[in-house]
N, C-alpha and C positions, 0 to 999 in steps of 0.2 A: 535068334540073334545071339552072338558070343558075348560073353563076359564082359569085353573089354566096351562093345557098343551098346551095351545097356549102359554103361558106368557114364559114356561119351554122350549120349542121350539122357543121360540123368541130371548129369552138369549142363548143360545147353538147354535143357527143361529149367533148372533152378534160378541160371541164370538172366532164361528169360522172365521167369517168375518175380525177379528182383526188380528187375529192369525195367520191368511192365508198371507199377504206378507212381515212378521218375518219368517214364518216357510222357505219362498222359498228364501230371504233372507240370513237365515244360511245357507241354502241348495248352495247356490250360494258361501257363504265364505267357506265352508266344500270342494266346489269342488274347489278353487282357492286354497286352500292348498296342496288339492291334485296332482293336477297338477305339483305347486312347489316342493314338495317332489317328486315327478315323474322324473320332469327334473335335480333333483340332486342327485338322486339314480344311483348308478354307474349300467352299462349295462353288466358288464360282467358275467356269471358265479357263478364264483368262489367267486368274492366279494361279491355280494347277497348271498352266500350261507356261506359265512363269517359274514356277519350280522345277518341272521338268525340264526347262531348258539352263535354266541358271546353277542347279543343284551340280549337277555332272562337270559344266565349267569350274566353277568354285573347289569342286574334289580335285580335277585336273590340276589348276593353277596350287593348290596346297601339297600335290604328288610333286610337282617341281618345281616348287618352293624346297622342299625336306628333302631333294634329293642335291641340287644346287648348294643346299648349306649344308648336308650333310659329306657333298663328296668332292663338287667343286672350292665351295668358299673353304672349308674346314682344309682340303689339303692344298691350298694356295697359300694360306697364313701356318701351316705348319711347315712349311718352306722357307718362305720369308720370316718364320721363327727360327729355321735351322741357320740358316744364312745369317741372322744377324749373331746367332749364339757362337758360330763359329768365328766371327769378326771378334769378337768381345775373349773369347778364347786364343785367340793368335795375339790381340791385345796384352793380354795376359801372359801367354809366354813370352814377348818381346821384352816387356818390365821384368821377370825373372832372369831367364837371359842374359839383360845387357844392363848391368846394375850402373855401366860408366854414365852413364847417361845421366847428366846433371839438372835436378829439376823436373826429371824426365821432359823435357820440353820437345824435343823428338817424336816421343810417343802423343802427347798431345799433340802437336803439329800433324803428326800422320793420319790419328783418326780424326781428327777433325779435316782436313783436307782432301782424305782419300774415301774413311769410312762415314763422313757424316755423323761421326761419333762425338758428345763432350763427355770428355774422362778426366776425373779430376781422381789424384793418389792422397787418401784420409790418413789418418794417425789411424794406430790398429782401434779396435775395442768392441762391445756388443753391436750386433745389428739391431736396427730398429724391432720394436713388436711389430709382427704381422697382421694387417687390417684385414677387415671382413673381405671374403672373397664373393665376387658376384656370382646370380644363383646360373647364370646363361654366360659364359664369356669363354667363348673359343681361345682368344689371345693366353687369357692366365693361365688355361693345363695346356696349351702347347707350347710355352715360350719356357714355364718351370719343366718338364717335363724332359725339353732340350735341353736348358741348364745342368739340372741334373744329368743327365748324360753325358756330355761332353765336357763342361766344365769339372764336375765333381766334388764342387765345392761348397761352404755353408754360403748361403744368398739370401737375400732379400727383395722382394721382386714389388711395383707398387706402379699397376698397370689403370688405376681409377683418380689416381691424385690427380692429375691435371691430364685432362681429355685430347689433348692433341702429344701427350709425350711419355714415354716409359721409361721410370728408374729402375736401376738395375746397381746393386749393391754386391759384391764377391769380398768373402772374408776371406782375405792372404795371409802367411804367418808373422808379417812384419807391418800389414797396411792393410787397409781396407780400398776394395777398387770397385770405384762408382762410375758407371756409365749411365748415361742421358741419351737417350736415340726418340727421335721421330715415331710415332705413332704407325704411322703409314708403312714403315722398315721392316714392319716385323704382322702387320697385321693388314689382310684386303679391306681397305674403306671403303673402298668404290662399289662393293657388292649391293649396296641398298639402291643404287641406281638401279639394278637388277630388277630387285621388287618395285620400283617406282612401276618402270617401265610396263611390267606384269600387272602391276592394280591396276597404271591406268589403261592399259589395253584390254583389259577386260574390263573396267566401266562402258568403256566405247563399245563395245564389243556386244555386250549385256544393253545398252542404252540402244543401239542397233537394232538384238533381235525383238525388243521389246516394243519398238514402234511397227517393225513387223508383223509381228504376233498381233499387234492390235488390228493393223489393218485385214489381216484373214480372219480375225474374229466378229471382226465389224459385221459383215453380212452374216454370220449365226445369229446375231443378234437383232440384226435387222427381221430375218426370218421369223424369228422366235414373235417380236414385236409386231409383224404382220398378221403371223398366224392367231395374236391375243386380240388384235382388232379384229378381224373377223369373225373370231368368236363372240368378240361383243356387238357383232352387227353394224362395225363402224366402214368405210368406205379409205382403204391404205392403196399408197402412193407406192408400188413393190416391183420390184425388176431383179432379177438374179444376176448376182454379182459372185467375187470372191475365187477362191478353188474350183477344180470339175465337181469334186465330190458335194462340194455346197450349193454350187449352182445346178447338180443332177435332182437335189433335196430342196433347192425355191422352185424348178420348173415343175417337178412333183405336187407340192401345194399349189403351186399357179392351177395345175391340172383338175387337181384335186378341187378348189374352188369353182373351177369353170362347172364340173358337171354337178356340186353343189347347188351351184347357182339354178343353171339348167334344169336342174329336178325340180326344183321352187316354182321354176316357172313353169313348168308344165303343169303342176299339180292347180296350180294358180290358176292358168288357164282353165284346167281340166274342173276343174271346182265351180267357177265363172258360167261354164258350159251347162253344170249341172243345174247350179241355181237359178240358172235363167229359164232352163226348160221346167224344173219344178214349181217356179213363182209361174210361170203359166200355166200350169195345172190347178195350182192353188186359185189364181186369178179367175179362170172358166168355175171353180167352184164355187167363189165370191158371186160371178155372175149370178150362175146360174142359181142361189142359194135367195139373190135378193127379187127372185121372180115368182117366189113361194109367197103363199100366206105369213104370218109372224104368228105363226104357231108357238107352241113351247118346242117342240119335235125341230121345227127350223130354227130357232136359236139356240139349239144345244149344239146342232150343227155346225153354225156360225162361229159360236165359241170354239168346236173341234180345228173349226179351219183355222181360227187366230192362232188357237195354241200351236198349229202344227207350223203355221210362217213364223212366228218367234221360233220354236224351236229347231227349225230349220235357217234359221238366220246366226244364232248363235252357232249353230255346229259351225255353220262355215267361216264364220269369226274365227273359231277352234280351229281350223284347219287350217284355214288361210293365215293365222299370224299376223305375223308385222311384216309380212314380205310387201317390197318395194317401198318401203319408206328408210332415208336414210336419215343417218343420226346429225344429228345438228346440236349448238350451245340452246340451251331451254333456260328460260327463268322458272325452277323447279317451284319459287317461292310465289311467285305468280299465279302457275298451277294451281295451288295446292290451294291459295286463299279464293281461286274459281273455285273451287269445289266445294270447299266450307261453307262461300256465298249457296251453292246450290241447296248445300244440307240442311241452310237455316231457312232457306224458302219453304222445303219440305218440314217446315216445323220442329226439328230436331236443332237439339243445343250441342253447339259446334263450334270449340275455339281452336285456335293454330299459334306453335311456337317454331320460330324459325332458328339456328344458328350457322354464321360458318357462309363463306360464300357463294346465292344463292343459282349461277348459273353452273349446266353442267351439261354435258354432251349424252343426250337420250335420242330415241327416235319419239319427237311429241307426242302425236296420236297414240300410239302403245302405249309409252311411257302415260297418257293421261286416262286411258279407257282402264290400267292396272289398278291405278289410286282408284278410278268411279267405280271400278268391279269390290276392291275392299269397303270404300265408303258405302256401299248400296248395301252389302251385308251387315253393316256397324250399323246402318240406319234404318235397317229392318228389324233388328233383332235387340236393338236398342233405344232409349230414350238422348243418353249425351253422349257426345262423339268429344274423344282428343286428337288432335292430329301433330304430331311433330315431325321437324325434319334438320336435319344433322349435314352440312358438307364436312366430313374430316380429311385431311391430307387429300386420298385419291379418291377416296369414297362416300356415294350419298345414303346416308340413311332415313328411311319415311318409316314410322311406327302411328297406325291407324288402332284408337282402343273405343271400347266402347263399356256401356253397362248391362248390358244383353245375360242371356244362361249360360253362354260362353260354349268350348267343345270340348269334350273330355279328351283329358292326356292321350288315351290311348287311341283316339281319333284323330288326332291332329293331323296325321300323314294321309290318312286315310281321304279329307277329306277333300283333298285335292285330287285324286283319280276323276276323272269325265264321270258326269251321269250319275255321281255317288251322290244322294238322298241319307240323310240323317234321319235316322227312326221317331228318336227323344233325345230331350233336353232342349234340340238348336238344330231345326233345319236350312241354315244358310242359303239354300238354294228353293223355297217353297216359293212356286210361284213361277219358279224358272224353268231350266234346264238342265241344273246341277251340272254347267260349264264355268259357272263366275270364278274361282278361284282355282282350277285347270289352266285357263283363260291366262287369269292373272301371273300365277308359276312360268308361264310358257314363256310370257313376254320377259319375266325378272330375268328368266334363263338367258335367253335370248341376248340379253344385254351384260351378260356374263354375273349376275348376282344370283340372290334366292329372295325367296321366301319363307319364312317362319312365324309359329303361332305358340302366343305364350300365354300366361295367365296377364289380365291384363288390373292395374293398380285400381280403377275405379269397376272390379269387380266382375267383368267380364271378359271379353276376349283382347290379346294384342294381336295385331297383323303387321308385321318389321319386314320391310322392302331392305335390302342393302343391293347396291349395285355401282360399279366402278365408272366414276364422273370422269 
């Protein structure tokens, strides 16, 4: 490499050298803008799609706006500034001129009748002080500006004293010469009709697309709305409406729920099928079991066989769900004080607090086998039971506690998998199947809530249903 391209590569090296932690620099301010603009960009919809349509208008009408006053209004009134300055000027030399002129009555005769002018001829002497000039007025640098020019003389110009008229003062060697003109002579009035015009055709405009906008956004939202009740297992009223692209995106979900549905039912069926051929298996074993002596050997059997129809009964509880039952308004409070009735039959101390309005849209049966699935472990594994229940805004919450060994932190999730048995401490499911709170999860889900397990106030476990009413 020559001399001269080491030296040209050494600079273009330096300078990228330089340049390199400015450029990442901006780069870093450029994304901390963004961010801020991110977190104050409204999240919904509709309002993004109101900006986008309104933002661009609004730049539009402000690009001609500043082009209109800066090129039409500005050189219309520097016209009709030249125009009156030159009347005020021929004024002027007329009075120089023709000194016969007595009274000058002539020259006032003429610009009042010809120019729309009032010229009155002063005794000489100081011009007025000159008043603040305003911070925006087209009229005052193009009508002094003309002055100055053409006339050439000392003036006093006083375009804010009285809003429909402009004085005009020319200091002559012998007098002082005052013109009085019309507002409108020398400057476009009428321009803010312009912008009337302009605002209000873009209210209407903006007022338009916006009832638009709402209409096409209506079935997004409808959609959206469908798809959140189906997820809570609710039973929605949905037809694809709106755009192709919207109604290509409800027929999709229509679709998509059909073979939803579908799959339910077959499993349903198919489950239905099983149990029925297995309870006959079971059933021929019942027989044939009670045709034995009552040995101990045949009742250990018999007990095999119970255990195996319970836990054959539960799986398919598990399996089958809440399918085909639809969700209807529940008196949740109702519910809930059945159940407490039950807890205190079984001997257990069991009170209930209710707040908040107590009907709410569940599917009963689920909604009520969730709470007995929680109650039945609070009152196995406990002496009192509390039971509350919360309607807030959209949502119900049930918190089941009891006084039990409770389950350890790091089990808590755990103990909702099927078929999961607790070693120590608290086996929730002895006795069962270890499906009661799988069970219970499925159905919370189902209804678009959870389940959660916390320490509970009187010492052992909380079980908090929340699920949207």
């Amino acid at each position: 490499m020559s001399t001269f391209g080491r030296q040209a590569f050494g600079k273009v090296a330096h300078s990228l050298a330089v340049l390199g932690p400015v450029a990442r620099q901006a780069a870093r301010g450029f994304g901390r803008v963004g961010h801020w603009l991110a977190a104050r960009m409204p999240k919904g919809l509709y309002a993004r799609a109101q900006i986008i349509i309104i933002t661009p208008l609004i730049l539009l009408q402000l690009v001609i706006a500043y082009a209109f006053l800066e090129r039409h209004w500005q050189l219309v009134t520097q016209r009709l500034s030249n125009a009156l300055t030159q009347d005020i000027a021929a004024l002027i030399d007329i009075y120089e001129s023709y000194p016969q002129d007595r009274d000058n009555a002539t020259l006032v005769r003429i610009a009042a009748q010809r120019l729309s002018l009032d010229v009155d001829i002063l005794p000489p002497g100081p011009l007025p002080v000159a008043g603040p000039k305003p911070f925006f007025d087209i009229l005052d640098a193009a009508l002094s500006s003309e002055i100055s020019t053409q006339i050439k003389r000392p003036f006093w110009l006083d375009t804010v004293g009285r809003s429909s008229f402009i004085e005009i003062r020319v200091l002559l060697p012998d007098a002082t010469f005052r013109v009085i003109a019309r507002r409108s002579q020398a400057y476009a009035s009428n321009a803010h009709i312009f912008l009337v015009w302009m605002a209000g055709s873009s209210a209407v405009l903006i007022l338009i697309a916006m009832l638009f906008l709402r209409n096409q956004i209506k079935p997004i939202l409808q959609l959206a709305e469908a798809a959140e009740g189906f997820g809570k297992g609710r039973e929605v009223d949905f037809r694809p409406r709106g755009a192709r692209e919207v109604r290509a995106a409800a027929i999709a979900f229509i679709e998509m729920r059909r073979r939803i549905e579908r799959a339910i039912e077959q499993r349903t069926a198919m489950l239905n099928g099983v149990s029925h051929d297995l309870r006959t298996v079971l059933t021929r074993f019942k027989l044939s079991l009670a045709f034995f002596e009552a040995t101990p050997e045949v009742e250990d059997l018999k007990r095999d066989v119970d255990e195996m129809s319970h836990m054959l009964e539960a799986y398919l509880a598990f399996a089958r769900g809440d399918a085909g039952e639809s969700a209807v308004e529940t008196d949740i409070q109702g519910l809930l004080d059945e159940l407490r009735s039950d807890a205190e039959r079984a001997g257990h101390s069991a009170v209930l607090s209710f707040a908040g309005n107590p009907l709410a849209i569940v599917r009963p049966a689920a909604f009520k086998r969730l709470l007995d699935n929680l109650l039945s472990n609070a009152a196995r594994f406990g002496d009192r039971i509390a039971i509350a229940g919360v309607r807030d805004g959209k949502w119900l919450t049930v918190t089941v506690d009891d006084d039990g060994p409770g389950v350890p932190a790091e089990m808590r999730e755990e103990v909702f998998k099927p078929f999961l048995r607790l070693d120590e401490a608290r086996n929730q499911d002895s006795g069962g199947s270890g499906l009661g709170l799988a069970i219970a999860r499925d159905i919370a889900r189902n209804h678009g809530g959870e389940i959660t397990l916390q320490d509970s106030p009187l010492g052992g476990l909380r079980a908090t249903v929340r699920v949207p009413a």
